[in-house]
Phi, psi and omega in degrees: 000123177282148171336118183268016180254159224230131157257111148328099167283134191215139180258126185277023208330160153281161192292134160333318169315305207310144199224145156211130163246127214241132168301175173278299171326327210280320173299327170285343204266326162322326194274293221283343179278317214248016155231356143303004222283162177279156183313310189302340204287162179257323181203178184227119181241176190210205161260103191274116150293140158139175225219158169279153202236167170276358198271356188121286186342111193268117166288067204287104156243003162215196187194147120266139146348114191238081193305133153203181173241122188243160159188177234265044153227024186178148181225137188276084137312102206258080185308319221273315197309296173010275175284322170301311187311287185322340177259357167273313216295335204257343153299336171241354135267092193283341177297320183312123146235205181248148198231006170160210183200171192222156152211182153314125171067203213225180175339037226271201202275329189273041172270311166296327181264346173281317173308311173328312160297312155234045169256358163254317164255022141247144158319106177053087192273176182268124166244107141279148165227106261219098204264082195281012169247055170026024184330302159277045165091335182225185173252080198319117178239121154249170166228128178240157129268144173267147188239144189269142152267134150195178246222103170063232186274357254212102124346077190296274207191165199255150154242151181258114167268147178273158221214145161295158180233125145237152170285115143292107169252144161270193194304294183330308179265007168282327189285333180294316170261006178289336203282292159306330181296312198258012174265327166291343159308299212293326186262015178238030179043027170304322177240136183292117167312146188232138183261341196260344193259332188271328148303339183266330162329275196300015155246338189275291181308303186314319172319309196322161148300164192224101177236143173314179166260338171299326186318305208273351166302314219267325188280329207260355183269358187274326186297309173312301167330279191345282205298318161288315194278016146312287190303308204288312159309335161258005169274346199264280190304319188313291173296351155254334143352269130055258174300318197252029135300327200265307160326321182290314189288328183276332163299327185288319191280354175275000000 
């Protein structure tokens, strides 16, 4: 008589609860990472920052860059870049911690081994994915987890499942897009016009400043100059800091 005992295939899911909500900056800085991206990259993945709630809810309120080299059995991480970002980021937020990681376009086969990396360095990490070349009309934003298949006790292999998203806005900017929401209503004959909401636009846009695109080339590369030449003065103090520790040390042993 042969053997009744069964070995099960089974899916290991994340707790059901997990959630995720996202800022708005974080979408932009991603479309803004991937159209800086160098020629060769296909995408762009990074770090999602920002803390867990008790209720599960992964808050997402930032994001960096992350340089790698992908091809299509193994991905290159720049681990050292990684951890230095992550140790600027948490001197001016120290509560930001990393709650997942994002790319660009969708789900690939290297996907798995990048989630993998930062499931050792988070609990249940978040995977966003942002779809910036606007393949259906829009810019398709998702959130995944990872859920396990195994074989008994045995680990087979990981799947990514979608998590719910909501796009978080504060008060300002929800109002900047309901604004937007009803003017693309009003030109796509959805809506009825309002005259009194189409003079308080069309005065609000006028208040802008009025810049050349050179003007605003030159106010956002002036801004930037600042901003390097900052990060180089204090890359300038850190080594001779540095410098006269170790000079301080090698006198004392002398």
């Amino acid at each position: 008589m042969g053997s009744n005992e069964q070995t099960v295939l089974q899916f290991v899911p994340s707790p059901t609860s997990v959630s995720a909500r996202v800022h708005p900056l974080v979408i932009f800085n991603i479309c803004d990472f991937y159209v800086r991206r160098p020629d060769q990259a296909e995408r762009v993945i990074g770090t999602l920052l920002g803390s867990v709630l008790p209720d599960g809810t992964v808050g997402i309120r930032n994001s960096y860059a992350v340089p790698h080299n992908e091809s299509s059995d193994q991905v290159a991480l720049d681990i050292d870049y990684h951890h230095n970002m992550l140790s600027s980021h948490q001197k001016v937020n120290p509560k930001e911690v990393i709650v997942g990681w994002f790319s660009t376009g969708s789900v690939t086969g290297g996907s798995a081994l990048i989630h993998d990396f930062y499931s050792r360095e988070v609990s249940n990490p978040v995977h966003l994915t942002v779809d910036t070349e606007f393949r259906s009309g829009n810019a398709a934003i998702k959130a995944f987890v990872s859920v396990s298949l195994s074989l008994g006790d045995l680990q087979l292999a990981a799947q990514f499942q979608e998590i719910p998203l909501d796009l978080r806005m504060v008060e300002a900017e929800q109002i900047g897009y309901d604004v937007y929401k009803y003017v693309d209503d009003v030109v796509e004959g959805r809506v009825a016009p309002d005259n009194k909401i189409g003079r308080f636009i069309s005065n609000t846009v006028a208040s802008l400043p009025k810049l050349s695109p050179h003007a605003f080339d030159k106010l956002m590369n002036d801004s930037l100059q600042d901003q390097l030449l900052l990060l180089y003065l204090s890359s300038i103090t850190r080594t001779q800091l540095s410098l006269a520790e170790k000079l301080n040390t090698a006198a004392q042993i002398l």
